[in-house]
Biopython code that builds the backbone (N, CA, C, O; Angstrom):
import numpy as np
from Bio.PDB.StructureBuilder import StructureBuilder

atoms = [
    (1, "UNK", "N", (0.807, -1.202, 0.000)),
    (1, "UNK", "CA", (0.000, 0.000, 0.000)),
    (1, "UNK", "C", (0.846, 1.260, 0.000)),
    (1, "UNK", "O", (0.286, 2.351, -0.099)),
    (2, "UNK", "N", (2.076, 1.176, 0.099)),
    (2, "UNK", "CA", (2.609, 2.303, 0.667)),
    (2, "UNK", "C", (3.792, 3.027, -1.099)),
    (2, "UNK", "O", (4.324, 3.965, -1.694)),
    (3, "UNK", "N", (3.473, 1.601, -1.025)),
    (3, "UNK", "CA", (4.336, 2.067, -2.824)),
    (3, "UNK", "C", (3.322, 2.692, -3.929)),
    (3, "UNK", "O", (2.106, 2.501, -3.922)),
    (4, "UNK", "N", (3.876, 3.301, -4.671)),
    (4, "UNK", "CA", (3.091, 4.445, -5.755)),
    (4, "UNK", "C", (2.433, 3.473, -6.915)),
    (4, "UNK", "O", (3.135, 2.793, -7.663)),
    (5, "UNK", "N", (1.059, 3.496, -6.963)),
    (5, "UNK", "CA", (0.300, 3.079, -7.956)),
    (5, "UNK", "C", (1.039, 2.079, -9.137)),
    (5, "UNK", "O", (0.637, 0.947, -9.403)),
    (6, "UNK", "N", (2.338, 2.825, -9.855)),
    (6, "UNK", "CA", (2.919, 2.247, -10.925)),
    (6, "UNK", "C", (3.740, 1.156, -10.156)),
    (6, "UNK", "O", (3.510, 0.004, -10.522)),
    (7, "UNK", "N", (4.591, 1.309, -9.227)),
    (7, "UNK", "CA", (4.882, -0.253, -8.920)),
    (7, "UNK", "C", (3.712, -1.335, -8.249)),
    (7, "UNK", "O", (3.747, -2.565, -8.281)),
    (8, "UNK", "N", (2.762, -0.527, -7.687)),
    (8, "UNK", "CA", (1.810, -1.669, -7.060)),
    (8, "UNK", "C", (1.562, -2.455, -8.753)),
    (8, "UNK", "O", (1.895, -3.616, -8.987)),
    (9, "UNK", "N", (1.082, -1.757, -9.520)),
    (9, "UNK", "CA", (0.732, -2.582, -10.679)),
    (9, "UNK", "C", (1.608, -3.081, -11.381)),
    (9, "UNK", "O", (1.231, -3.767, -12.331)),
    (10, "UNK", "N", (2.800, -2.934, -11.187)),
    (10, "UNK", "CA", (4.509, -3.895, -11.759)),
    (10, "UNK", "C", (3.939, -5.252, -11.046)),
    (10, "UNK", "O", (3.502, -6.302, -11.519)),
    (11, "UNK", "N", (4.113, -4.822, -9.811)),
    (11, "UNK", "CA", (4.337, -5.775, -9.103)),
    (11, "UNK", "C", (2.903, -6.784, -9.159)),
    (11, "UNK", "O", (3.100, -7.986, -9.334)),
    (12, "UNK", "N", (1.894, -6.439, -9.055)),
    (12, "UNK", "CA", (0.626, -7.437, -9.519)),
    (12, "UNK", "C", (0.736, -7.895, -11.411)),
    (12, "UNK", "O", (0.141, -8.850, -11.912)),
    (13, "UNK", "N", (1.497, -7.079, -12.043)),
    (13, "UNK", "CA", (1.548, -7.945, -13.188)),
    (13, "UNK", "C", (2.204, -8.998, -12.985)),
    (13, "UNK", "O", (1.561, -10.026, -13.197)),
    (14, "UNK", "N", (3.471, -9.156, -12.580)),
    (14, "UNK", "CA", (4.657, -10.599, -12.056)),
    (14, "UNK", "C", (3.318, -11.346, -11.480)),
    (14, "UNK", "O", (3.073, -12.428, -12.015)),
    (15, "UNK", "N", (2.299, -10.844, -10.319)),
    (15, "UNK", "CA", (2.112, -11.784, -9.635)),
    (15, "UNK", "C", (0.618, -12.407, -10.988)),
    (15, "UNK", "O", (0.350, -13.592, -10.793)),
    (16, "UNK", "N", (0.278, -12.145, -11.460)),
    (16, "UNK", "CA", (-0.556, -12.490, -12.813)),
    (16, "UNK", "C", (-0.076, -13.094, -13.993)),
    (16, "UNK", "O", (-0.849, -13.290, -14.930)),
    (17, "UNK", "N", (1.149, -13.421, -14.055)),
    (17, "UNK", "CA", (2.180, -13.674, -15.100)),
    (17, "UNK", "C", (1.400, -14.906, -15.542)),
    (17, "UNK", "O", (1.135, -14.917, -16.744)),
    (18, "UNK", "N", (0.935, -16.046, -14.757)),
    (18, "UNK", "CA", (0.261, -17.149, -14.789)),
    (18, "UNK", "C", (-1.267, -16.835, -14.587)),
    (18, "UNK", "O", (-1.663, -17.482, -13.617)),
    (19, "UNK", "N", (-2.258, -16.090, -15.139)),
    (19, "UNK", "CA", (-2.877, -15.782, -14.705)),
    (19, "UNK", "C", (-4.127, -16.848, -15.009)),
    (19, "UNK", "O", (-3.919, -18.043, -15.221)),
    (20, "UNK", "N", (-5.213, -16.354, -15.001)),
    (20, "UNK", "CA", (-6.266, -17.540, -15.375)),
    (20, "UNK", "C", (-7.081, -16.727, -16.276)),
    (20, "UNK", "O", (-7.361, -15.567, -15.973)),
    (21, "UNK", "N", (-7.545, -17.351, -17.543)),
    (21, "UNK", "CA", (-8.229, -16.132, -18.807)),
    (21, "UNK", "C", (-9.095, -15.841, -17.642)),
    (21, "UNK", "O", (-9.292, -16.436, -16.582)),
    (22, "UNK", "N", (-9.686, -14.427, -18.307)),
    (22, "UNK", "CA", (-10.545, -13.685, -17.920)),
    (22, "UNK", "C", (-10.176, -12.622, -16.790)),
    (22, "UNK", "O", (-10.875, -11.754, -16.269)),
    (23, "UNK", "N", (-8.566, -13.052, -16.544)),
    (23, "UNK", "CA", (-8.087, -11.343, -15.109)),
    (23, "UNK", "C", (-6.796, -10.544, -15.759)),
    (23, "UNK", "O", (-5.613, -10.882, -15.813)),
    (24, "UNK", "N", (-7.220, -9.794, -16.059)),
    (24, "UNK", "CA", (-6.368, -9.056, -16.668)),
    (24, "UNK", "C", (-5.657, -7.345, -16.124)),
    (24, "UNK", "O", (-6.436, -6.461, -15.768)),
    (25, "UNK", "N", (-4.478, -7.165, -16.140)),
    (25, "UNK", "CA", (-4.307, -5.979, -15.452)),
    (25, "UNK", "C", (-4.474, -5.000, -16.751)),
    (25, "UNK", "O", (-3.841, -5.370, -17.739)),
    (26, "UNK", "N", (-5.434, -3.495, -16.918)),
    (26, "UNK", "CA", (-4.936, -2.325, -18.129)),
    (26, "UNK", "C", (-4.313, -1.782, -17.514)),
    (26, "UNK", "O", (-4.009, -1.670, -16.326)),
    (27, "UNK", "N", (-4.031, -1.280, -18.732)),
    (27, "UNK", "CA", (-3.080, 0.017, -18.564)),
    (27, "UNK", "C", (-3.309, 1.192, -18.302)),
    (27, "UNK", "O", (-4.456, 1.634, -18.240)),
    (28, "UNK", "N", (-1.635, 2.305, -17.987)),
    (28, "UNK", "CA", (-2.583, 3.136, -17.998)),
    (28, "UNK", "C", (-2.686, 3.718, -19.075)),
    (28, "UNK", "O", (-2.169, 3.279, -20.102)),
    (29, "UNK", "N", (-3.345, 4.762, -19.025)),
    (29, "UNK", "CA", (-4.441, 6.174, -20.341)),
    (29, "UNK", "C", (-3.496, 6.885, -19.891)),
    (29, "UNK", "O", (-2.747, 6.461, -19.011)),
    (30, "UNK", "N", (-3.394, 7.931, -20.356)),
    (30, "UNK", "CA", (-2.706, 9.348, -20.496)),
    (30, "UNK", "C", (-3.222, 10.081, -21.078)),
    (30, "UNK", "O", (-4.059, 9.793, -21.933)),
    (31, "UNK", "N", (-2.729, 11.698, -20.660)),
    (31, "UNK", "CA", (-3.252, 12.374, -22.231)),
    (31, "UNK", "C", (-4.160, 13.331, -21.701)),
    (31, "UNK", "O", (-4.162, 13.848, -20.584)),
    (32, "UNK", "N", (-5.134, 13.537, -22.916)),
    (32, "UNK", "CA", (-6.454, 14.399, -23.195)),
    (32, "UNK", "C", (-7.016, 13.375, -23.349)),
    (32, "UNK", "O", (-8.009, 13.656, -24.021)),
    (33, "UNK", "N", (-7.004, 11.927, -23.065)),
    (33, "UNK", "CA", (-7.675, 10.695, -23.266)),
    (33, "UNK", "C", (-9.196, 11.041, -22.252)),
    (33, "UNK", "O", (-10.191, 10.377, -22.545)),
    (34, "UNK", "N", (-9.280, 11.804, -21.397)),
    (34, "UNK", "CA", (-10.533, 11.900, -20.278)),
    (34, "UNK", "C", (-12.103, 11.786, -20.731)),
    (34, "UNK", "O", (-12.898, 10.909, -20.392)),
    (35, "UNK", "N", (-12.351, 12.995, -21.655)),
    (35, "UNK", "CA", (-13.646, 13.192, -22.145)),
    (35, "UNK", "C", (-13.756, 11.758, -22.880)),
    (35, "UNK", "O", (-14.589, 10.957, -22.456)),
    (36, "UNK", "N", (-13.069, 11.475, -23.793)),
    (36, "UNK", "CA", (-13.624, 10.324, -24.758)),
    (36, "UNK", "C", (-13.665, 8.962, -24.275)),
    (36, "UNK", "O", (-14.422, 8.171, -24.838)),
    (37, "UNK", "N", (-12.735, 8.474, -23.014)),
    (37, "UNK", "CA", (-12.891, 7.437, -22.170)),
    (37, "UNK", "C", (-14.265, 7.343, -21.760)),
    (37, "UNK", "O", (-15.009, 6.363, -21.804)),
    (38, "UNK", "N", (-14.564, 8.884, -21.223)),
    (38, "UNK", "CA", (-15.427, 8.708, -19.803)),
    (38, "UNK", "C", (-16.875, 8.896, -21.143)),
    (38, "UNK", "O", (-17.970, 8.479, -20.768)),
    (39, "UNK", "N", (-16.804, 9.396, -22.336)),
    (39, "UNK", "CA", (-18.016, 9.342, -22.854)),
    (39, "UNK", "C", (-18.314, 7.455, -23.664)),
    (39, "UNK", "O", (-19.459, 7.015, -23.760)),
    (40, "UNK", "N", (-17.084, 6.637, -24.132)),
    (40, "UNK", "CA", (-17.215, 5.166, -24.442)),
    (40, "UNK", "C", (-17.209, 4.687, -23.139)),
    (40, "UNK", "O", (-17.556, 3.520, -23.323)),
    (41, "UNK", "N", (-16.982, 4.865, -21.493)),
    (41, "UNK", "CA", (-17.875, 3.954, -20.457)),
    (41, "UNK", "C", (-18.821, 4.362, -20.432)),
    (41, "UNK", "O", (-19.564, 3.515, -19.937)),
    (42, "UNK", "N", (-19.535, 5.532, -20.765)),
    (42, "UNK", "CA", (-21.107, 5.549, -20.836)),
    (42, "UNK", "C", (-21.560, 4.611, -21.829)),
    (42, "UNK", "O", (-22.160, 3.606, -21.446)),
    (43, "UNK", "N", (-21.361, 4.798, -23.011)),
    (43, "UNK", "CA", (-21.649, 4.180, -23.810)),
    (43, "UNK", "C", (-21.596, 2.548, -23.722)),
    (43, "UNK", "O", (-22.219, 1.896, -24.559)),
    (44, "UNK", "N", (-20.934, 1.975, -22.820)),
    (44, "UNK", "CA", (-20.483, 0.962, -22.473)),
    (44, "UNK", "C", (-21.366, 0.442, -21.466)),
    (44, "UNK", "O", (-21.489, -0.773, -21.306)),
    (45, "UNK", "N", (-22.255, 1.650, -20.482)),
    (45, "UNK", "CA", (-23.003, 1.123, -19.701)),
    (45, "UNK", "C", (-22.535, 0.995, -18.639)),
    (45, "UNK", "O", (-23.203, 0.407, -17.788)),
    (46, "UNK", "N", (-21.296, 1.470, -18.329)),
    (46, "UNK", "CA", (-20.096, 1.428, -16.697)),
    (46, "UNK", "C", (-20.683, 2.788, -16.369)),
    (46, "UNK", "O", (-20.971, 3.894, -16.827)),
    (47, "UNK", "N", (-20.681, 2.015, -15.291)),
    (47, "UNK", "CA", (-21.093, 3.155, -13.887)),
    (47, "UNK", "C", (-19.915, 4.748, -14.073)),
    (47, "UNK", "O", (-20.256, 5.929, -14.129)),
    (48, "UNK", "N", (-18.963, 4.335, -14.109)),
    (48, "UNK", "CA", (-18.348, 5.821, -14.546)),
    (48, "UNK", "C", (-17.196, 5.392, -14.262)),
    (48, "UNK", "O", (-16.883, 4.201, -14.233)),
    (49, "UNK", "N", (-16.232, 6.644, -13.955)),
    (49, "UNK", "CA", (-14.781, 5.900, -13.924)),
    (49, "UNK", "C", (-13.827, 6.730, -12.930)),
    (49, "UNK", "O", (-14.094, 7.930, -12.871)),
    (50, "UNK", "N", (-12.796, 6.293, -12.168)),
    (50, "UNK", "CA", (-11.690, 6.555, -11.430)),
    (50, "UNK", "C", (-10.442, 6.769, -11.631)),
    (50, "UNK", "O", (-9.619, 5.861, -11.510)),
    (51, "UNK", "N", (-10.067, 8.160, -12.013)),
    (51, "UNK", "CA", (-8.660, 8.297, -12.408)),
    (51, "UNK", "C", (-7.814, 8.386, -10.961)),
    (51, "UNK", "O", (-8.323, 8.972, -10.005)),
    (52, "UNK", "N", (-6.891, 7.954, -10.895)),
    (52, "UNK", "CA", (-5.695, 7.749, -10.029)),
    (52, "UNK", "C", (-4.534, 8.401, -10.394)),
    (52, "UNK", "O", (-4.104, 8.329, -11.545)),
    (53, "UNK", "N", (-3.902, 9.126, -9.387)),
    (53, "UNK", "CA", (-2.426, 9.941, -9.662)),
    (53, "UNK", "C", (-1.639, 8.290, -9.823)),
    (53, "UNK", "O", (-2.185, 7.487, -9.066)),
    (54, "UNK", "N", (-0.971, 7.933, -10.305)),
    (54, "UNK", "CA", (0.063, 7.064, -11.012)),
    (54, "UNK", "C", (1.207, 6.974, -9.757)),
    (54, "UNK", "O", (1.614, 5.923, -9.261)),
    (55, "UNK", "N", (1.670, 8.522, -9.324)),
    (55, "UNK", "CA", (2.960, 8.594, -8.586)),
    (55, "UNK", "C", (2.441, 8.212, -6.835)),
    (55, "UNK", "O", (3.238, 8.015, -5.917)),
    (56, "UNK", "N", (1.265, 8.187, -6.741)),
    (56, "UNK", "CA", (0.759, 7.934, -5.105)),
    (56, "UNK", "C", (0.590, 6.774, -4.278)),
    (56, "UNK", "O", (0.038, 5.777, -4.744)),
    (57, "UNK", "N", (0.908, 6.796, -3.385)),
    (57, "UNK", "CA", (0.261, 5.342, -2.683)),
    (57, "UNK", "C", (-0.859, 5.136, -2.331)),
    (57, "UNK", "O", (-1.687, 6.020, -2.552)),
    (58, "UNK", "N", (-1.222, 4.063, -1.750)),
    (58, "UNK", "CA", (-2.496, 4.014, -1.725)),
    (58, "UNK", "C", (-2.951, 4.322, -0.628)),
    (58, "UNK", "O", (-2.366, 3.770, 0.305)),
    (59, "UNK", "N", (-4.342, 5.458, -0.160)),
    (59, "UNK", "CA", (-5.100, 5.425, 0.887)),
    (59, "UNK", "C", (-6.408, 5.028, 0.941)),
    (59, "UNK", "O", (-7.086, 4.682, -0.027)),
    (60, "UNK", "N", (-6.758, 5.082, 2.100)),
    (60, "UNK", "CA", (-7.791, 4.352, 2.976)),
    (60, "UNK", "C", (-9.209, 5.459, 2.425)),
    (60, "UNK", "O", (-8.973, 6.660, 2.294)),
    (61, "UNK", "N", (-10.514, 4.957, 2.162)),
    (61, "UNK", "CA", (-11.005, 6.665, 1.982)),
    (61, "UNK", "C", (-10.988, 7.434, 1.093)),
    (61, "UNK", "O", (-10.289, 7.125, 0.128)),
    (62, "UNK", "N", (-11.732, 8.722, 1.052)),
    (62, "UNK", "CA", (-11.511, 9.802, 0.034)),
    (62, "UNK", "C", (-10.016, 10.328, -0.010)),
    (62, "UNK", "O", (-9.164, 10.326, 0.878)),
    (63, "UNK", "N", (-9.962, 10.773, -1.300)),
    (63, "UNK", "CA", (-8.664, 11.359, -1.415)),
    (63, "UNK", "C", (-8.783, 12.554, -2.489)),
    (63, "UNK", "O", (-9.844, 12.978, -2.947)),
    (64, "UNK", "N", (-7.919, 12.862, -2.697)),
    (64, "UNK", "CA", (-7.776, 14.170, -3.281)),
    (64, "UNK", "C", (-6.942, 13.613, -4.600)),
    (64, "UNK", "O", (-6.917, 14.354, -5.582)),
    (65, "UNK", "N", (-6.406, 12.617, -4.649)),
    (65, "UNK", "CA", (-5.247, 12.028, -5.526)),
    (65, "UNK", "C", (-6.354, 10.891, -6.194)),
    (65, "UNK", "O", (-5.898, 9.994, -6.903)),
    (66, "UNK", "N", (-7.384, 10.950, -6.009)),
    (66, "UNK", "CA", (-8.111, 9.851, -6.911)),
    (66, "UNK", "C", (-9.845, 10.606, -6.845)),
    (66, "UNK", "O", (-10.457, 11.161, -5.933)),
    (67, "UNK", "N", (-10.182, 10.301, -8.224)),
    (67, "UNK", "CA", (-11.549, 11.579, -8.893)),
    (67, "UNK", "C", (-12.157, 10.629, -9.459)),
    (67, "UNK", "O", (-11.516, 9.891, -10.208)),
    (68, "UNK", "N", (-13.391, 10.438, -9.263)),
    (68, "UNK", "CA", (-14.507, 9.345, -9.354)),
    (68, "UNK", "C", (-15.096, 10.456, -10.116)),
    (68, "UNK", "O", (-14.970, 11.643, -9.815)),
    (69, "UNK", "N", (-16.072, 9.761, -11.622)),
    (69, "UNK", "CA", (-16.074, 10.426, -12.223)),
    (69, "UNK", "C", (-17.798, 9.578, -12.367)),
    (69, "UNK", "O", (-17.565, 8.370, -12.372)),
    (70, "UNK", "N", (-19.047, 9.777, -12.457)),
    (70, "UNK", "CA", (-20.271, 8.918, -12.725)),
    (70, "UNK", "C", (-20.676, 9.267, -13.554)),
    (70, "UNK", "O", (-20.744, 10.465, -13.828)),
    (71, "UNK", "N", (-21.228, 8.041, -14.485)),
    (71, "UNK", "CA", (-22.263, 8.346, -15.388)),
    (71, "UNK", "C", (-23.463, 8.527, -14.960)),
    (71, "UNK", "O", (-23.882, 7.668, -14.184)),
    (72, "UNK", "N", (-24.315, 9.594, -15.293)),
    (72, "UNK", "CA", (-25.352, 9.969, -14.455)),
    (72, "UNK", "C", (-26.522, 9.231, -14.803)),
    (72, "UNK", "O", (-27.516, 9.054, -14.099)),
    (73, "UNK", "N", (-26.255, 8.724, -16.220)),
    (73, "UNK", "CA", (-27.556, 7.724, -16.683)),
    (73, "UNK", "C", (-27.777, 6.387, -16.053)),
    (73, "UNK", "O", (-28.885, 5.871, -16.199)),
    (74, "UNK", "N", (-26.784, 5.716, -15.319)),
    (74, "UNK", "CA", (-26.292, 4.581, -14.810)),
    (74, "UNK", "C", (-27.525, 4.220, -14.000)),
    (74, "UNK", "O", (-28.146, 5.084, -13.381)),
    (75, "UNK", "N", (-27.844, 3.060, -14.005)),
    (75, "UNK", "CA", (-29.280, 2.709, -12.295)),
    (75, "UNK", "C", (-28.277, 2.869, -11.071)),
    (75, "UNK", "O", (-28.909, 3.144, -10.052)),
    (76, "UNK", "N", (-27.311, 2.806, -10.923)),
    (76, "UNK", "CA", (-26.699, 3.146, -9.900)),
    (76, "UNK", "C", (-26.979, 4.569, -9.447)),
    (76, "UNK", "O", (-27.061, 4.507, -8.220)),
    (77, "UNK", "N", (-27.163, 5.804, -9.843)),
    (77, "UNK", "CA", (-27.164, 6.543, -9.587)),
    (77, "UNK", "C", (-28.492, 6.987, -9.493)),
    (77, "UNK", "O", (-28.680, 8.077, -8.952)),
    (78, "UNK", "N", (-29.363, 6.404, -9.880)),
    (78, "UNK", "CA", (-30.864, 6.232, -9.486)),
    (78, "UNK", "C", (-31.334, 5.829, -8.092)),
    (78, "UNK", "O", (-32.244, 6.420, -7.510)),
    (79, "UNK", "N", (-30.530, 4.578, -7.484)),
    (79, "UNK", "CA", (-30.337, 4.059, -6.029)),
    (79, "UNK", "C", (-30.177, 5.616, -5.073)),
    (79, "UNK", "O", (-30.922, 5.997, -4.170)),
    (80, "UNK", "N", (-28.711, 6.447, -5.746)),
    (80, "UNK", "CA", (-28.537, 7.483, -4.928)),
    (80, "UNK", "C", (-29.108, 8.223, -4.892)),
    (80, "UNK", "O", (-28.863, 8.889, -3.886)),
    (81, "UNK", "N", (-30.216, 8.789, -5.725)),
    (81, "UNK", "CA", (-31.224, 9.826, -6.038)),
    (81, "UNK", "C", (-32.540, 9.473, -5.380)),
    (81, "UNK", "O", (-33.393, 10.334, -5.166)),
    (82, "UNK", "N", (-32.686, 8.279, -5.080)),
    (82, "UNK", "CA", (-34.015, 7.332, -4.494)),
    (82, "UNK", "C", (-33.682, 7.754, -2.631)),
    (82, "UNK", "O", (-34.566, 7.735, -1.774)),
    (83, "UNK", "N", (-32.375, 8.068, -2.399)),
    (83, "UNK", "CA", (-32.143, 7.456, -0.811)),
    (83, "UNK", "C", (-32.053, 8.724, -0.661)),
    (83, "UNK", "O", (-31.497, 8.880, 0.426)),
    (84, "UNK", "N", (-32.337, 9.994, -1.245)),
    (84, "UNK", "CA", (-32.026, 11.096, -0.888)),
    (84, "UNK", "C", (-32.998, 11.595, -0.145)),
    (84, "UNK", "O", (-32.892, 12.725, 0.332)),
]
sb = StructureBuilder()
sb.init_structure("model")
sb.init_model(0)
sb.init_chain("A")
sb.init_seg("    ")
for serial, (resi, resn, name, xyz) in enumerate(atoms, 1):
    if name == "N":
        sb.init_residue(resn, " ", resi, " ")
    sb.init_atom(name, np.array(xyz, "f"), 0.0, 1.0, " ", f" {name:<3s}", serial, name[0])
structure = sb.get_structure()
């Protein structure tokens, strides 16, 4: 937990090397890649998406270093609009 995003995921690729079809680690995106990701997981029907600073470790909780991003059409977000 304490190592920065890019080696946690070094290090879970080695441990996936043998993996079993169907678990796969991606990669990361870069870029101006944001809008057009986050508009093909709508399109895709994913709840929305989580960009992560790359250079951080990992915490417990909200953070400031990781931005949850929702698709608002999602039934998930219907649940949250229902409990309000």
């Amino acid at each position: 937990r304490k190592l920065p995003l890019t080696m946690r995921k070094t290090n879970l690729s080695r441990l996936l090397a043998r993996r079993v079809d169907g678990i796969f680690l991606s990669d990361f995106e870069q870029g101006e890649i944001g809008p057009d990701l986050f508009r093909h997981a709508c399109l895709m029907g994913l709840e929305g998406l989580v960009s992560k600073h790359k250079y951080r470790p990992y915490r417990a909780g909200r953070s400031p270093h990781w931005i949850k991003v929702k698709n608002r059409k999602h039934p998930a977000m219907n649940r949250v609009m229902d409990s309000v």
